[in-house]
N, C-alpha and C positions, 0 to 999 in steps of 0.2 A: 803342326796339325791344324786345320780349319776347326770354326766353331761348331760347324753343322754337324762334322764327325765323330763331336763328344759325345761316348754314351754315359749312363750311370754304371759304374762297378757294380760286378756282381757281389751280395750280401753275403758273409760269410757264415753259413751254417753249421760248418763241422764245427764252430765252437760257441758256443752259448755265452754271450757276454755274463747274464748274470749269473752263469753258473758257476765262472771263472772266478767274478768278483765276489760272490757271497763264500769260496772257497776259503778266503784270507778273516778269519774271525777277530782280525782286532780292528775291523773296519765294519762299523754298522750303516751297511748298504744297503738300500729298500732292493731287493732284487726287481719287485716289479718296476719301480722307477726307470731302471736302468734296459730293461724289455723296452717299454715303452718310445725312452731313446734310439734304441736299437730298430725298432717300428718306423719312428715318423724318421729318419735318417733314410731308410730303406724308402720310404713313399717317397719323401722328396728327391731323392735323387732318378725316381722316376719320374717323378711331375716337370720337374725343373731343364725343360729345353731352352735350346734358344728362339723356337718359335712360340713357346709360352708366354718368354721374356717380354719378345716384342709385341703379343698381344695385350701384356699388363702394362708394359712401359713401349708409347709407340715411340717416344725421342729416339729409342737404342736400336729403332728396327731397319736401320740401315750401315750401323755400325758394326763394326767388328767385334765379335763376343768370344771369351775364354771362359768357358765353364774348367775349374779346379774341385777333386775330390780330398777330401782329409779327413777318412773312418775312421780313423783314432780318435778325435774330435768330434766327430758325426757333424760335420760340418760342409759346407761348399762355400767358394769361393769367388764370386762372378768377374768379369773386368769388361769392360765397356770401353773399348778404347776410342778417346776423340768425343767422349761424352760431356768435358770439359774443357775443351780446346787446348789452349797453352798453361793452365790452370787456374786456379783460383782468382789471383791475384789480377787475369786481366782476362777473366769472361765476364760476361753483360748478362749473361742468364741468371733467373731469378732463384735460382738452387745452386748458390755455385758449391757447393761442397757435394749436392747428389743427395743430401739428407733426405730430402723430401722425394726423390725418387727412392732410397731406398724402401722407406715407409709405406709407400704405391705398392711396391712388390710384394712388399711383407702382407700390406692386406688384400692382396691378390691371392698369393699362397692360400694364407688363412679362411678366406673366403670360399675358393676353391676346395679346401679340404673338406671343407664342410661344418666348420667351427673347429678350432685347434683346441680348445677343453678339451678335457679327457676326464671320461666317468671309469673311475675305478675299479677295478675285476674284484679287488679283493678288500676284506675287513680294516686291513691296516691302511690299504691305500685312501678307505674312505676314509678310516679317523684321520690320518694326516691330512685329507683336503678338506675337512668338515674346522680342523685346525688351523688351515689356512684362512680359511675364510671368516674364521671370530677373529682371528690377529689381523687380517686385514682391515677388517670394520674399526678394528681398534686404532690402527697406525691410520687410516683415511681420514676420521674424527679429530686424531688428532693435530693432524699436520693438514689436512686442507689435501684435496686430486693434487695440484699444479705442482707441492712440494713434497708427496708421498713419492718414493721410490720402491722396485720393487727387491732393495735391500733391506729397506724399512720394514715390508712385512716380511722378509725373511727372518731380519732380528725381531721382530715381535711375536714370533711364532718359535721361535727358538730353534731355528732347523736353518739346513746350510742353501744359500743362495739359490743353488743348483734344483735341490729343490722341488722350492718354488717354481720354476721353468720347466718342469717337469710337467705342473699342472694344467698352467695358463704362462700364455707365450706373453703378455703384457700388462700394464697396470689396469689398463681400460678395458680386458675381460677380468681383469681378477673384480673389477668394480663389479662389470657385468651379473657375476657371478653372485655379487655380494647383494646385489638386487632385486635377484631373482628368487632368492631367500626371502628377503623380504618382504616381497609382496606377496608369496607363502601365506606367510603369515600376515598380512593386511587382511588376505583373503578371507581366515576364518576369523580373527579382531573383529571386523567389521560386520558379523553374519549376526544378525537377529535373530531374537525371537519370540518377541510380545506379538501378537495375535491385532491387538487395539490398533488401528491406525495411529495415534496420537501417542500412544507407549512406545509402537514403534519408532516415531521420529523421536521420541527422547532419548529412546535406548542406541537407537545410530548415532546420533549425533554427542550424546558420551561417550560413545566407543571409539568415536573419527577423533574427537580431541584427547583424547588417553593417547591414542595410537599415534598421533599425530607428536603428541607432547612427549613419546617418547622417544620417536626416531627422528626427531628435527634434526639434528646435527647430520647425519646421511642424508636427508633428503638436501639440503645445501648443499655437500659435494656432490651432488649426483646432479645440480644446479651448475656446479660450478665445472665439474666435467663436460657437459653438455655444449659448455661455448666451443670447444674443440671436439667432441666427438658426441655427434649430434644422437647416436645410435641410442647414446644410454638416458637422457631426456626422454628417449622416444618409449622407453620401455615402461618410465612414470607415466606417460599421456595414453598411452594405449590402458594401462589398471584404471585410470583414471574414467577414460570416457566408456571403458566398460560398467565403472559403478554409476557411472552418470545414467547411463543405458540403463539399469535395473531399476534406478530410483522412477525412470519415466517410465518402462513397465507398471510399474506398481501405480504410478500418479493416474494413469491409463484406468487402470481396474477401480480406483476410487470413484474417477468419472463415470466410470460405467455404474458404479453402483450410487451413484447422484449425493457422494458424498465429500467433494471435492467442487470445485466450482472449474464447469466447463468451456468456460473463457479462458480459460487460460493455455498453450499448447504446452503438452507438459514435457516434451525434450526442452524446451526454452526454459521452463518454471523450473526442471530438475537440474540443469546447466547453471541456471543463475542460483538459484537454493544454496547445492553443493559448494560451489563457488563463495559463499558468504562464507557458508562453514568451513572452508579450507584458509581463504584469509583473513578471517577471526585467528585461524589455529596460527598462521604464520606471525601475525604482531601482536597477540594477547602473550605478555610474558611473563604478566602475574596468576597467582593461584586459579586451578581449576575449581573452584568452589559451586554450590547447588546452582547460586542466582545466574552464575554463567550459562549451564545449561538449561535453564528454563525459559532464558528470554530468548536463546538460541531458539530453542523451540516454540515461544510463542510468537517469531515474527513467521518462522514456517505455518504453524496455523494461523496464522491472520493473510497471510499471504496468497495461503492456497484454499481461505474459506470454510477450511473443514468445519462439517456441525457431524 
């Protein structure tokens, strides 16, 4: 049979996977998990042509392609024949095993779906991913991105492999994920609310070094992730130069009230500021004590003139 002629099997509806499965009570099946499987199996085997193939991987778009179905599995099977010549051992190509083209497709799919996460329909599915995501933070902390695997947070969360891939297709969304929480909560850590110009900078700039001194260890893997998957870096610098932004709103309205000195441009002033107080927080690794926060704060008011 040509490649072109493969379609996707039709889904089988007269039988309800998780209805089948949750029948057997010495097995405790999330039945929605198992839906879910049942869902992204059915999309992909509709997404997954072979002229999708060759739009996300152009090397394969003149080679001969077998798409394979396996519903049991909720799985497919690609073959690329001639995508590595006589094999491994004597192709010149920089991917001789196809790794790195797999990984191309995978985040072509994933891209394409629209983010492979999956937000939970039901109570239990949130606890279990809300549980995911403290075992992960845990098992990331402790092992460092490059050597967390995502058995690791399957065993840290005490729940079976499978899972986990139920939730998030890889370690660099479950991180994703794990970030996004985070900054959750950066968001309201960080929110003032002393009224006084000069309370206010003490009262930020104790909240950035709390907040700071408490999630150091994640913000280094999310450092350390970053040299390979630039995505989640990016998600730090985007909270980042939003609160850069607020601070120079505010430096703005000081100016305007002739309480700040207007030499100064204050995207640059607020840019450089923030910037002091973030790598104070990264190499200060002794005690948060008063005199830290105060000098913090008086090079900001000596800086930006306030009277």
């Amino acid at each position: 049979m040509e490649a072109d002629a493969l379609t996707a099997p039709e889904v089988d509806t007269q039988h309800d996977t998780a209805e089948v499965w949750t029948e057997d009570t010495d097995l405790d099946i999330d039945a929605e998990a198992v839906a879910l499987a049942d869902a992204r199996y059915a999309w992909l085997c509709e997404f997954l042509t072979r002229e999708r193939l060759s739009d996300m991987l152009p090397e394969a778009a003149t080679l001969p392609v077998e798409i394979h179905y396996f519903p049991p599995l909720r799985a497919i099977n690609v073959v690329i024949k001639g995508l590595l010549g006589r094999g491994v051992s004597e192709t010149t190509r920089s991917d001789p095993q196809a790794k790195g083209s797999g990984r191309a497709v995978a985040r072509g799919v994933g891209g394409r779906a629209g983010g492979a996460a999956v937000t939970p329909r039901t109570e239990r599915g949130r606890r279990t991913r809300d549980a995911l995501l403290q075992a992960a933070r845990r098992a990331f902390e402790q092992r460092g991105f490059d050597d967390c695997r995502m058995n690791d947070i399957a065993d840290a969360a005490g729940v079976s492999h499978g899972t986990v891939y139920t939730y998030f297709d890889s370690k660099e969304e479950v991180l994703g994920a794990v970030v996004d929480e985070l900054l959750v909560e950066l968001q309201d850590d960080l929110r003032t609310s002393a009224k006084d110009p000069m309370a206010r900078i003490e009262e930020a700039n104790r909240r950035y070094l709390s907040a700071y001194r408490q999630n150091a260890r994640l913000l280094q893997v999310v450092e350390q992730a970053a040299v390979t998957s630039p995505e989640l870096g990016k998600q730090i610098d985007e909270f980042r130069q939003r609160y850069h932004a607020r601070v120079g709103a505010a430096l703005r309205r000081l100016q305007a009230q002739d309480r700040v000195t207007g030499e100064l441009p204050p995207d640059v002033a607020a840019t450089a500021l923030c910037a002091m107080v973030e790598g104070f927080s990264r190499y200060w690794h002794k005690p948060l004590d008063e005199s830290v926060n105060a000098t913090l704060t008086r090079l900001w008011v000596a800086a930006l003139g306030l009277g």
